[in-house]
Each structure stands twice: as structure tokens, then as C-alpha cells.
PDB file of the backbone (N, CA, C, O) and the ligand in Angstrom, with CONECT records:
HET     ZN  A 101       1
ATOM      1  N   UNK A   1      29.649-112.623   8.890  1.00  0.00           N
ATOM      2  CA  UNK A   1      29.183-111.417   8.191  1.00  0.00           C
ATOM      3  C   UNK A   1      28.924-110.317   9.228  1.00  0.00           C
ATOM      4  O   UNK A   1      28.215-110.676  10.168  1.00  0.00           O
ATOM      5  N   UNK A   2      29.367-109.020   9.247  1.00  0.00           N
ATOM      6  CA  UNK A   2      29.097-107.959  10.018  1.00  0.00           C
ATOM      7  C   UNK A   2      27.892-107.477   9.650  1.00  0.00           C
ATOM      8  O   UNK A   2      27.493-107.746   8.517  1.00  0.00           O
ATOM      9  N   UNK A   3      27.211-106.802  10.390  1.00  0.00           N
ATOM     10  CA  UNK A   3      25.618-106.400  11.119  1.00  0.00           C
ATOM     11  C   UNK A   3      26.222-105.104  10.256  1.00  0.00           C
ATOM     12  O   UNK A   3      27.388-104.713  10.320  1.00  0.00           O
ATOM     13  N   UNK A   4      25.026-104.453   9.328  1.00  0.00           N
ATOM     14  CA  UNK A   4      25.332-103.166   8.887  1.00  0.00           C
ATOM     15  C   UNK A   4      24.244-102.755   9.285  1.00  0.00           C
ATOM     16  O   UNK A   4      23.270-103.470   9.522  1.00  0.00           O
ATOM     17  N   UNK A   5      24.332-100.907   9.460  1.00  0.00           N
ATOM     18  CA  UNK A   5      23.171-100.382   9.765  1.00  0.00           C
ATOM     19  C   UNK A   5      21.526-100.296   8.389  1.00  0.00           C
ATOM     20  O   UNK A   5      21.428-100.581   7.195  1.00  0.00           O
ATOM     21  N   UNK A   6      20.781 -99.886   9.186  1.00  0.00           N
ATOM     22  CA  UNK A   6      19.705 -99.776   7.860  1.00  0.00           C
ATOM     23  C   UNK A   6      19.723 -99.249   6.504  1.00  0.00           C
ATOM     24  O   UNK A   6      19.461 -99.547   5.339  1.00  0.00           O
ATOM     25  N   UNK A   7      20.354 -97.918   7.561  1.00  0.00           N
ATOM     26  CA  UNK A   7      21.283 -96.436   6.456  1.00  0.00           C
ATOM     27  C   UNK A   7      21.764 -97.622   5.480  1.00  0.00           C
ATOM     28  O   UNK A   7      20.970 -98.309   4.838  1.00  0.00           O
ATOM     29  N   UNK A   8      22.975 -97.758   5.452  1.00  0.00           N
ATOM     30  CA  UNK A   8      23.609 -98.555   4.835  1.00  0.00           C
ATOM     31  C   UNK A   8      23.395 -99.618   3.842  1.00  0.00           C
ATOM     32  O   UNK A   8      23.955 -99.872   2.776  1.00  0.00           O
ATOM     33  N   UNK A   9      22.127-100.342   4.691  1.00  0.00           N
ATOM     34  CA  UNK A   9      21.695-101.614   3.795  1.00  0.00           C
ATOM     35  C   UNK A   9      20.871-100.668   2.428  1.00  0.00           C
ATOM     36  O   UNK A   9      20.822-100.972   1.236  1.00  0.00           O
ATOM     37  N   UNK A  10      20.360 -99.603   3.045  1.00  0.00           N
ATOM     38  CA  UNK A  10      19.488 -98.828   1.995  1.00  0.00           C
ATOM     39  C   UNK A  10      20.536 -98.576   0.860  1.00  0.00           C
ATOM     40  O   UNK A  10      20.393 -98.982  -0.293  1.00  0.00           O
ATOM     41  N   UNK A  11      21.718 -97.784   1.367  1.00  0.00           N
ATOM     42  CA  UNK A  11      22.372 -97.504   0.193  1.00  0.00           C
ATOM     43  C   UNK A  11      22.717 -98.537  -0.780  1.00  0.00           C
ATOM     44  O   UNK A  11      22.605 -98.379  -1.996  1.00  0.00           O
ATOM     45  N   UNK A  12      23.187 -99.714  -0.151  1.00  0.00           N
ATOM     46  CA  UNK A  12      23.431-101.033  -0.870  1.00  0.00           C
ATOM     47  C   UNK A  12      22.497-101.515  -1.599  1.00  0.00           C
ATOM     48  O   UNK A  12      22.654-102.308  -2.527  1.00  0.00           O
ATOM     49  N   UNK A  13      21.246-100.953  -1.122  1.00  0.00           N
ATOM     50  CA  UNK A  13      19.670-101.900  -1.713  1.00  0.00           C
ATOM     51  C   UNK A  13      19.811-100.777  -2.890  1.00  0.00           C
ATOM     52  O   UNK A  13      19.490-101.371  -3.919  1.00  0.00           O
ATOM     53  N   UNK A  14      20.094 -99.627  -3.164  1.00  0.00           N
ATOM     54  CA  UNK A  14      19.867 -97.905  -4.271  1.00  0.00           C
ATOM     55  C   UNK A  14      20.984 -99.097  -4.914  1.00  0.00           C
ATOM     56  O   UNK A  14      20.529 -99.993  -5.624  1.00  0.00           O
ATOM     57  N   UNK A  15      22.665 -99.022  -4.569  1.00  0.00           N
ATOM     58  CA  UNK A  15      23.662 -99.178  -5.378  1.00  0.00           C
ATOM     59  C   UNK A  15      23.465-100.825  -6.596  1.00  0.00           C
ATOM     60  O   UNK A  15      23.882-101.076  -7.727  1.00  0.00           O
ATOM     61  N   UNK A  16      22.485-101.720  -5.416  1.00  0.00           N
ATOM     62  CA  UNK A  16      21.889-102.780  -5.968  1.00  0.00           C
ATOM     63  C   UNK A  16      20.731-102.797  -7.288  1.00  0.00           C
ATOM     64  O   UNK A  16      20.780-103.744  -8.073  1.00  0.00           O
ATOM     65  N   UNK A  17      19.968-101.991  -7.431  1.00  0.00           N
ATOM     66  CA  UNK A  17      19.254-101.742  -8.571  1.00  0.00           C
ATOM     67  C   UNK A  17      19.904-100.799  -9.577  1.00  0.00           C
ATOM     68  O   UNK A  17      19.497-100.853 -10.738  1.00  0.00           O
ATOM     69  N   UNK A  18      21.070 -99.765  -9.188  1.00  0.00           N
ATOM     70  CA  UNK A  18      21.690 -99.805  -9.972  1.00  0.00           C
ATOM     71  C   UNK A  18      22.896-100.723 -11.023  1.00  0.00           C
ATOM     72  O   UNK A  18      23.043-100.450 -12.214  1.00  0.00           O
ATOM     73  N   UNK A  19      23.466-101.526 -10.500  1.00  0.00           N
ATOM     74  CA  UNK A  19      24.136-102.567 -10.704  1.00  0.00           C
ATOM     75  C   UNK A  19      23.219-103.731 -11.548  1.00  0.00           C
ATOM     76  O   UNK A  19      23.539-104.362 -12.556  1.00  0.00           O
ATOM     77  N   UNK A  20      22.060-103.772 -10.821  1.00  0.00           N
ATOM     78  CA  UNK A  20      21.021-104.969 -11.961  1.00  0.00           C
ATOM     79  C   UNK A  20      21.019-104.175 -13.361  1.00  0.00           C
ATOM     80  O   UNK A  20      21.354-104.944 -14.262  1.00  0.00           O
ATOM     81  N   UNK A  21      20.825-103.255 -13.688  1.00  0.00           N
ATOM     82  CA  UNK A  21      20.835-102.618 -15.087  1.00  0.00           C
ATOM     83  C   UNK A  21      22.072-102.566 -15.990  1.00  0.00           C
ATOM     84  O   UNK A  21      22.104-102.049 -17.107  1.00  0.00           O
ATOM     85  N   UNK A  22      23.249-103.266 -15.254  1.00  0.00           N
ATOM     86  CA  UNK A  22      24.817-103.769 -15.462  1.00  0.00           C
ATOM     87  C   UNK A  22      24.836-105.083 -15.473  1.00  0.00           C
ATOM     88  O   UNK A  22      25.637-105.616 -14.705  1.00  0.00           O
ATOM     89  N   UNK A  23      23.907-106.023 -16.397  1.00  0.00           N
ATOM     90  CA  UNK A  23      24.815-107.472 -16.164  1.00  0.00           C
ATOM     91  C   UNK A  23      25.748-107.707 -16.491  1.00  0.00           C
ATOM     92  O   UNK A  23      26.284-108.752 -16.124  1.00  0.00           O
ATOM     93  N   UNK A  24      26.374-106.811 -17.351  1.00  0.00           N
ATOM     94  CA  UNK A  24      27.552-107.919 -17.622  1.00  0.00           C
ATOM     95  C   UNK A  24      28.648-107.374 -16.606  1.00  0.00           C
ATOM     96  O   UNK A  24      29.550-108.142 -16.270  1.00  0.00           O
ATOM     97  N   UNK A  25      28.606-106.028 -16.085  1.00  0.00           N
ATOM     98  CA  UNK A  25      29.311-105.863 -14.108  1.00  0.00           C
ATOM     99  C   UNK A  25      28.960-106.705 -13.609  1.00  0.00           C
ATOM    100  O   UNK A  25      29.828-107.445 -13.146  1.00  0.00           O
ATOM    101  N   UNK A  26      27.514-107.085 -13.411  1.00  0.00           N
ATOM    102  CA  UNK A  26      27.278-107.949 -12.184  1.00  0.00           C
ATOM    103  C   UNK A  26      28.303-109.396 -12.057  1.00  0.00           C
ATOM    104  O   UNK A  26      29.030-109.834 -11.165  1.00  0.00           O
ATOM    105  N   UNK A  27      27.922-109.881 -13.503  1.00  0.00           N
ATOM    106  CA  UNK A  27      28.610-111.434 -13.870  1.00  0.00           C
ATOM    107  C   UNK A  27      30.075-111.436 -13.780  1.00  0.00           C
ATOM    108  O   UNK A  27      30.690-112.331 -13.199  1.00  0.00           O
ATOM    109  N   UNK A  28      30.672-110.364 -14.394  1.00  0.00           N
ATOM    110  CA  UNK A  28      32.322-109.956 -13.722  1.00  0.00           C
ATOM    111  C   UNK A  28      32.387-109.957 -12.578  1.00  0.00           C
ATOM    112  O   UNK A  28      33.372-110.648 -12.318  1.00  0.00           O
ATOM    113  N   UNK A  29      31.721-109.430 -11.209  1.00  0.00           N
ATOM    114  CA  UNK A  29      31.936-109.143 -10.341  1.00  0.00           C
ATOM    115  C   UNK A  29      31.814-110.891  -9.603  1.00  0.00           C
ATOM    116  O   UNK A  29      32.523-111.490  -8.796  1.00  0.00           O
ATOM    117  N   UNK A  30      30.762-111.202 -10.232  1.00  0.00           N
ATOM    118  CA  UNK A  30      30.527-112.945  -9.626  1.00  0.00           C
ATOM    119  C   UNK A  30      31.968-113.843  -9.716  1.00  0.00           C
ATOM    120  O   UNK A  30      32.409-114.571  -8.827  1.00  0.00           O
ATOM    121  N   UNK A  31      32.478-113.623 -10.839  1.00  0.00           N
ATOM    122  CA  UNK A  31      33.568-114.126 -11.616  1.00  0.00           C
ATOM    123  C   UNK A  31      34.724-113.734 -11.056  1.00  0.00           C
ATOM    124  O   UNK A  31      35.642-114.545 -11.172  1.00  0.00           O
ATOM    125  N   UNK A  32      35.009-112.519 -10.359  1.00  0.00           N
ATOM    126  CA  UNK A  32      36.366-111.927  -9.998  1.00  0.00           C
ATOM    127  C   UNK A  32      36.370-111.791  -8.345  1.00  0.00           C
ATOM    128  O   UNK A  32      37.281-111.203  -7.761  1.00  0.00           O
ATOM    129  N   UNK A  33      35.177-112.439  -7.613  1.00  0.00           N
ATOM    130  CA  UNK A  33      35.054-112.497  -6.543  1.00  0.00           C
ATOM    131  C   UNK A  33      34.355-113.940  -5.602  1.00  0.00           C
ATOM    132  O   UNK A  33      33.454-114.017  -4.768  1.00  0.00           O
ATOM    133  N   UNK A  34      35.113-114.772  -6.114  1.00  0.00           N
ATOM    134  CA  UNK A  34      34.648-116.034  -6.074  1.00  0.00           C
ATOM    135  C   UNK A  34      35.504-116.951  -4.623  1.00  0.00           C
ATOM    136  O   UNK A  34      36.310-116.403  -3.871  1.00  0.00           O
ATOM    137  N   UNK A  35      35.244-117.822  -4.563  1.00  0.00           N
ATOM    138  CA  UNK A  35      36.104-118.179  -2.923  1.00  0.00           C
ATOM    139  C   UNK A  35      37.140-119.037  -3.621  1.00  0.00           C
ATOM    140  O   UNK A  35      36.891-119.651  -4.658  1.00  0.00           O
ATOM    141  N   UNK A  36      38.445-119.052  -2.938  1.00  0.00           N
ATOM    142  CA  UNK A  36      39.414-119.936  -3.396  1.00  0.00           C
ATOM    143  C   UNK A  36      39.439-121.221  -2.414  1.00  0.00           C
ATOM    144  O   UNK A  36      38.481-121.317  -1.647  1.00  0.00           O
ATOM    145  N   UNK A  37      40.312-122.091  -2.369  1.00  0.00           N
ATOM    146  CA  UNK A  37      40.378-123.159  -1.464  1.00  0.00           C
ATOM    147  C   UNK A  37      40.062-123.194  -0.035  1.00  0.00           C
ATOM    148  O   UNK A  37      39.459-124.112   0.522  1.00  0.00           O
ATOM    149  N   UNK A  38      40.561-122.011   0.584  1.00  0.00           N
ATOM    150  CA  UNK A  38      40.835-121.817   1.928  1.00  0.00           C
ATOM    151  C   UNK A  38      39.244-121.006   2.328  1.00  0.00           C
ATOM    152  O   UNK A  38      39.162-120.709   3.520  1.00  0.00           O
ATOM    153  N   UNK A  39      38.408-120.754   1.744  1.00  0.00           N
ATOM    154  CA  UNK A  39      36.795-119.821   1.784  1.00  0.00           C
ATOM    155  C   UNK A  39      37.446-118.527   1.535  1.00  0.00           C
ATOM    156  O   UNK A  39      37.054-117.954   2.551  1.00  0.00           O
ATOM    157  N   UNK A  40      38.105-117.716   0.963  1.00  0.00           N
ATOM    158  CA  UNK A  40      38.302-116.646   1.113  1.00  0.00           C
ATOM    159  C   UNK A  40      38.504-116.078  -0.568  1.00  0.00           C
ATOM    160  O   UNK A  40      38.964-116.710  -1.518  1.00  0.00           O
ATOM    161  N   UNK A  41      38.118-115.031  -0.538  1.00  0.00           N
ATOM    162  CA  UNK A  41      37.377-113.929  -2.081  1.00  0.00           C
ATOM    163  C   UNK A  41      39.384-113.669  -3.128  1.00  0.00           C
ATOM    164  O   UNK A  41      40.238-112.885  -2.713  1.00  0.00           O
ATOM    165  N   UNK A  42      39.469-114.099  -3.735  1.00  0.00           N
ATOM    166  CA  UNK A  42      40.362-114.123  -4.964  1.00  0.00           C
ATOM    167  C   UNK A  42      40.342-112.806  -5.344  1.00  0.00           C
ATOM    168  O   UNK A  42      41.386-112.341  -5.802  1.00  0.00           O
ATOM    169  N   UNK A  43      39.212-111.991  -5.234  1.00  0.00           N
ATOM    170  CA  UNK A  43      39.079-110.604  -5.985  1.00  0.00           C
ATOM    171  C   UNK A  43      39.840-109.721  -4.650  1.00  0.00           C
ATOM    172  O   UNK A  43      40.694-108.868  -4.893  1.00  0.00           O
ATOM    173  N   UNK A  44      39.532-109.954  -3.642  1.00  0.00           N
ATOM    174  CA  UNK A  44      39.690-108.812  -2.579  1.00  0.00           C
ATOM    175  C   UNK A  44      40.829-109.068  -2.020  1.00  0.00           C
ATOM    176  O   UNK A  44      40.818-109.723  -0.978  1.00  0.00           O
ATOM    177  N   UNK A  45      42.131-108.598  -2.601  1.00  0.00           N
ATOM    178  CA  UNK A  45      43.193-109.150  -2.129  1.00  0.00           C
ATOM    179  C   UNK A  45      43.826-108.058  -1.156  1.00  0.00           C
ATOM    180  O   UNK A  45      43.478-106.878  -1.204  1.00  0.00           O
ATOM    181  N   UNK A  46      44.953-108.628  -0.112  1.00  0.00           N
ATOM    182  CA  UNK A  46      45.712-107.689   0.434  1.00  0.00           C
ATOM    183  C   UNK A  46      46.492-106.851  -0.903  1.00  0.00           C
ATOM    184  O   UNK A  46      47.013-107.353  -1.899  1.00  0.00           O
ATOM    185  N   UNK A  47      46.376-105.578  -0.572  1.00  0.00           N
ATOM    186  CA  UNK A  47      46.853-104.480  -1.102  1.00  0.00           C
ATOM    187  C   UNK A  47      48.774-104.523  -1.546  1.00  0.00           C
ATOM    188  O   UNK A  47      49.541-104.597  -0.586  1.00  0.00           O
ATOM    189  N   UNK A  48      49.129-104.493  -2.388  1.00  0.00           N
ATOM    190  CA  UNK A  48      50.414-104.932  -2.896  1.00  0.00           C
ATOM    191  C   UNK A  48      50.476-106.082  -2.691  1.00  0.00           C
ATOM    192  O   UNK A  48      50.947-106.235  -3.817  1.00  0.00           O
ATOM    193  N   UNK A  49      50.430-107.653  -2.086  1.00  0.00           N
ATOM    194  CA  UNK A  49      50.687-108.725  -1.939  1.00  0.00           C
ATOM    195  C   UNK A  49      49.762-109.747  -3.002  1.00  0.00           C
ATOM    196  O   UNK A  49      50.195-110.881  -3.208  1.00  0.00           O
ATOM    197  N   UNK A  50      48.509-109.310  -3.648  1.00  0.00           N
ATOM    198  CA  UNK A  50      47.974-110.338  -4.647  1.00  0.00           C
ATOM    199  C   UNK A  50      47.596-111.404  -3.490  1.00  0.00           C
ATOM    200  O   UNK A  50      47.133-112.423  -4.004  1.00  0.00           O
ATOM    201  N   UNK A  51      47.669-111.481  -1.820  1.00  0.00           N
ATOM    202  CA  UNK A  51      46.546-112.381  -1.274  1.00  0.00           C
ATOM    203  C   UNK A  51      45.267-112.350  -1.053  1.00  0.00           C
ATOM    204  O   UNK A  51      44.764-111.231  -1.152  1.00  0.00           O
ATOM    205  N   UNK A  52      44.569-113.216  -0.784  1.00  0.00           N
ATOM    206  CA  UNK A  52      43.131-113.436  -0.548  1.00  0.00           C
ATOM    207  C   UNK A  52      43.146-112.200   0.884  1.00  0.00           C
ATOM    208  O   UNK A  52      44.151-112.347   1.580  1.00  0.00           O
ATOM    209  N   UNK A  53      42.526-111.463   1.196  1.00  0.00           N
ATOM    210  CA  UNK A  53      42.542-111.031   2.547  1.00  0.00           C
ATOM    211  C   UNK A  53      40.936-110.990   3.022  1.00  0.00           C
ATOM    212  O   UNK A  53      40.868-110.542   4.167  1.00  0.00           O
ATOM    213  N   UNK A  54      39.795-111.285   2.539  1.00  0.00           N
ATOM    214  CA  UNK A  54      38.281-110.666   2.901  1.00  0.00           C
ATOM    215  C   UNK A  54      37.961-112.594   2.702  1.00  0.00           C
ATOM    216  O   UNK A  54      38.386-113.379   1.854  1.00  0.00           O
ATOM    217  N   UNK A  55      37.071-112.799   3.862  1.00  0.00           N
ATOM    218  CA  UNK A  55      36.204-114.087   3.886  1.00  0.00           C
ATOM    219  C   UNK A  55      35.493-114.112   2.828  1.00  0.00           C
ATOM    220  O   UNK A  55      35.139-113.046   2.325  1.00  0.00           O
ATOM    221  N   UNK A  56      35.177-115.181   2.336  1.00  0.00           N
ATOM    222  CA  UNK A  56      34.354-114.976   1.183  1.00  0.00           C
ATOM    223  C   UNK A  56      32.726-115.702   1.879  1.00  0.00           C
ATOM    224  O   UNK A  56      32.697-116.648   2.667  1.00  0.00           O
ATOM    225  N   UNK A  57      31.598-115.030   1.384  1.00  0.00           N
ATOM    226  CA  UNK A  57      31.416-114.156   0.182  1.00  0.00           C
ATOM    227  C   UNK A  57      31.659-112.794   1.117  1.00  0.00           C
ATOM    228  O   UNK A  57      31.188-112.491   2.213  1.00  0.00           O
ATOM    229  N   UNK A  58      32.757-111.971   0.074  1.00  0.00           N
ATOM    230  CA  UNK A  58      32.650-110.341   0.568  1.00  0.00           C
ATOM    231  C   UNK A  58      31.684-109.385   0.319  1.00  0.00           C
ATOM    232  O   UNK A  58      30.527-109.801   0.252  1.00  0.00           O
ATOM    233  N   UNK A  59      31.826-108.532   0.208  1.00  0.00           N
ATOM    234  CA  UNK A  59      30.642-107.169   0.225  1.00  0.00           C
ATOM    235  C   UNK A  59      30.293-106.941  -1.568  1.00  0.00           C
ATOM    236  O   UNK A  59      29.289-106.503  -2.130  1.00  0.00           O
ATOM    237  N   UNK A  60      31.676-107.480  -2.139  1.00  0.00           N
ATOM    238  CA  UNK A  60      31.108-106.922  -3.264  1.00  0.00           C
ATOM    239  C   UNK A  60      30.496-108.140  -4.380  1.00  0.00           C
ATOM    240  O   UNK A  60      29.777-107.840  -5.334  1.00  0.00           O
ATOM    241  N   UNK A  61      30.830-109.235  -4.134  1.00  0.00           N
ATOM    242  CA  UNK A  61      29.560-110.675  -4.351  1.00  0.00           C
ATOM    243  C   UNK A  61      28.800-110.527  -3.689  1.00  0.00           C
ATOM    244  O   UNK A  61      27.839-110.721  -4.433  1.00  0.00           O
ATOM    245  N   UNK A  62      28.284-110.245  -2.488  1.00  0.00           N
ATOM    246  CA  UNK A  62      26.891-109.847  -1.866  1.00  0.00           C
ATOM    247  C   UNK A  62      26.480-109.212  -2.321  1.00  0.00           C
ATOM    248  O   UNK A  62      25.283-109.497  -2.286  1.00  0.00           O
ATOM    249  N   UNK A  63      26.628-108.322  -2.869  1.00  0.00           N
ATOM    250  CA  UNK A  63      25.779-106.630  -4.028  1.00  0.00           C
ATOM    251  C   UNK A  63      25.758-107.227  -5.343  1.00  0.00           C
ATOM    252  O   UNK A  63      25.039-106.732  -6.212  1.00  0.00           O
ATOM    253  N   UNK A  64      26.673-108.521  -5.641  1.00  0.00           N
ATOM    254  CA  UNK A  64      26.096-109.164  -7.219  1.00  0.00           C
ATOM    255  C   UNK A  64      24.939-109.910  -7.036  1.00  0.00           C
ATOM    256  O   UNK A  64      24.099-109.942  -7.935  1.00  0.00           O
ATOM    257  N   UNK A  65      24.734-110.695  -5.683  1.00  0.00           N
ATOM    258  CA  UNK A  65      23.685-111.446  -5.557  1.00  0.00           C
ATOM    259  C   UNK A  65      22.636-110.248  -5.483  1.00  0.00           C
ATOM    260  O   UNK A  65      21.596-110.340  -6.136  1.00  0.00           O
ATOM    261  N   UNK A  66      22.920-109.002  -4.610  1.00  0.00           N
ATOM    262  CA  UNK A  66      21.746-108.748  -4.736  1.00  0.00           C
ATOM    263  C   UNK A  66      20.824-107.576  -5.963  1.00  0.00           C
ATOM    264  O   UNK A  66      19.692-107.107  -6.081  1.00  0.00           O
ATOM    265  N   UNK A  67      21.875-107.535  -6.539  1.00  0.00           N
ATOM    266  CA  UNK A  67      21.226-107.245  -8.041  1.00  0.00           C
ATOM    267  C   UNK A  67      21.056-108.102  -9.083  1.00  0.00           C
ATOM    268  O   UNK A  67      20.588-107.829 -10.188  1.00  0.00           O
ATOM    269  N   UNK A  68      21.550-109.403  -8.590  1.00  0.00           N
ATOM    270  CA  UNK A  68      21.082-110.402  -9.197  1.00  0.00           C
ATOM    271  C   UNK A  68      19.186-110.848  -9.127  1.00  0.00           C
ATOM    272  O   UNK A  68      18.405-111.323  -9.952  1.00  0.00           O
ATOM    273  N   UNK A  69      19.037-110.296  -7.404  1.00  0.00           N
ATOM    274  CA  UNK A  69      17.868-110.644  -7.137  1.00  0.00           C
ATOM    275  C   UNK A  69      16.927-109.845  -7.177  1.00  0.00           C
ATOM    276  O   UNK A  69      15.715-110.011  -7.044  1.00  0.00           O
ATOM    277  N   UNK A  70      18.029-108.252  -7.522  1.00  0.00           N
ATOM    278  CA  UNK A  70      16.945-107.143  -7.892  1.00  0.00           C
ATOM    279  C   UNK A  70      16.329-107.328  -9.555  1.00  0.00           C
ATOM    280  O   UNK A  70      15.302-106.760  -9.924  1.00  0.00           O
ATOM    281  N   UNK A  71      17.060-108.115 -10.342  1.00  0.00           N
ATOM    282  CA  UNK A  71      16.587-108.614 -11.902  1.00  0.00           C
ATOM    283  C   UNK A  71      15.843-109.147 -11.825  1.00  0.00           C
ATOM    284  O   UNK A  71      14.923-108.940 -12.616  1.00  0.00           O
ATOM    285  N   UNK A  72      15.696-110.357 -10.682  1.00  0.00           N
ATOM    286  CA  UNK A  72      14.752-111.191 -11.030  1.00  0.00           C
ATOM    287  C   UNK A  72      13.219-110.484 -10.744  1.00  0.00           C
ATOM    288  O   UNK A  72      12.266-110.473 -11.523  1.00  0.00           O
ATOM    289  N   UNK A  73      13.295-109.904  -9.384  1.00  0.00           N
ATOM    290  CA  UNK A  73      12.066-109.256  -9.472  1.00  0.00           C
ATOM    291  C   UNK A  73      11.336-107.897 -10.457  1.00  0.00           C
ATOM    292  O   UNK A  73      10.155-107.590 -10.619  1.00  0.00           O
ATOM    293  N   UNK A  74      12.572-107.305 -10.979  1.00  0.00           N
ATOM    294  CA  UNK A  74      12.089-106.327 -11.874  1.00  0.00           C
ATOM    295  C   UNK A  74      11.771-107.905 -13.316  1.00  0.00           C
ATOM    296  O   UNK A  74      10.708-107.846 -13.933  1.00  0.00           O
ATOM    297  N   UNK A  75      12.453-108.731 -13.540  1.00  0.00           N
ATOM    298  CA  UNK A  75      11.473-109.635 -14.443  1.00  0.00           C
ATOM    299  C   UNK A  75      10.002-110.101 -14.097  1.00  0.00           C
ATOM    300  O   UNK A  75       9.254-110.717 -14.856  1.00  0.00           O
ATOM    301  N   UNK A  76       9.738-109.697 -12.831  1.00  0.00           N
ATOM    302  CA  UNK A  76       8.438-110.429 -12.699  1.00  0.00           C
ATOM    303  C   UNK A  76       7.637-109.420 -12.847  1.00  0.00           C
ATOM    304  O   UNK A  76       6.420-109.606 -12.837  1.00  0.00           O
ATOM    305  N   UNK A  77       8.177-108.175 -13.011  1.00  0.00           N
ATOM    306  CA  UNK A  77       6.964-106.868 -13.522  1.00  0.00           C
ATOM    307  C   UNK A  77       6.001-107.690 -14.667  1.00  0.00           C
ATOM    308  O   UNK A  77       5.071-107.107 -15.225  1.00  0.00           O
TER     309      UNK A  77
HETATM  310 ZN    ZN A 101      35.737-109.911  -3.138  1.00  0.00          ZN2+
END
């Protein structure tokens, strides 16, 4: 996994509570970005070729988990 800056994680943490108010995005995104045999993301394919090209989990199952985990804590309001 690459080291992102703070900047960054912030925007991801904003784009993440937006996305929790989307489950049924989130659960697509779980679903269309899942690892195939080899560890690598089914959703994030090389561009014209339909291959796996991004390690899995990629950037955009990491932002389902973490609006997954932004739900749970807005449930514990
Ligand atoms: Zn992916």
C-alpha cells in the first residue's frame, strides 16, 4: 500500500462520509472490486484489455471499507 499524504487521507476521510450515505454504492463498489485468484482487484482493470492491473485491495475498496466504518460509527450516535 502507498503512504498518502494527510491532505489526501483528509480528502478520502470528506469523500468517505460521503459515500456512507450511499450504501447501496458502497456494496457495489465491495462487489465490483474484489480480489481474483492471483490477489489482484477484478474492478480495476488495464484500460482496453479487461485485465486485473491494481493489487488488491485498491483505493477504491479501501474508501468502501472506509465508509463502511464511517456507518458504523455514525450508528453509534
Ligand atoms: Zn479496484
Amino acid at each position: 500500500m502507498a503512504t498518502i499524504s494527510s491532505t489526501e487521507q483528509s480528502q478520502y476521510e470528506r469523500l468517505a462520509e460521503q459515500l456512507a450515505l450511499m450504501p447501496e454504492t458502497v456494496a457495489r463498489l465491495l462487489v465490483d472490486h474484489a480480489a481474483d485468484d492471483t490477489g489482484r482487484c477484478v474492478g480495476c482493470t488495464r484500460p482496453g484489455t479487461g485485465y486485473p492491473a491494481r493489487v488488491h485491495p485498491c483505493t477504491l475498496h479501501r474508501l468502501a471499507l472506509m465508509a463502511l466504518a464511517v456507518r458504523r460509527r455514525m450508528g453509534e450516535r
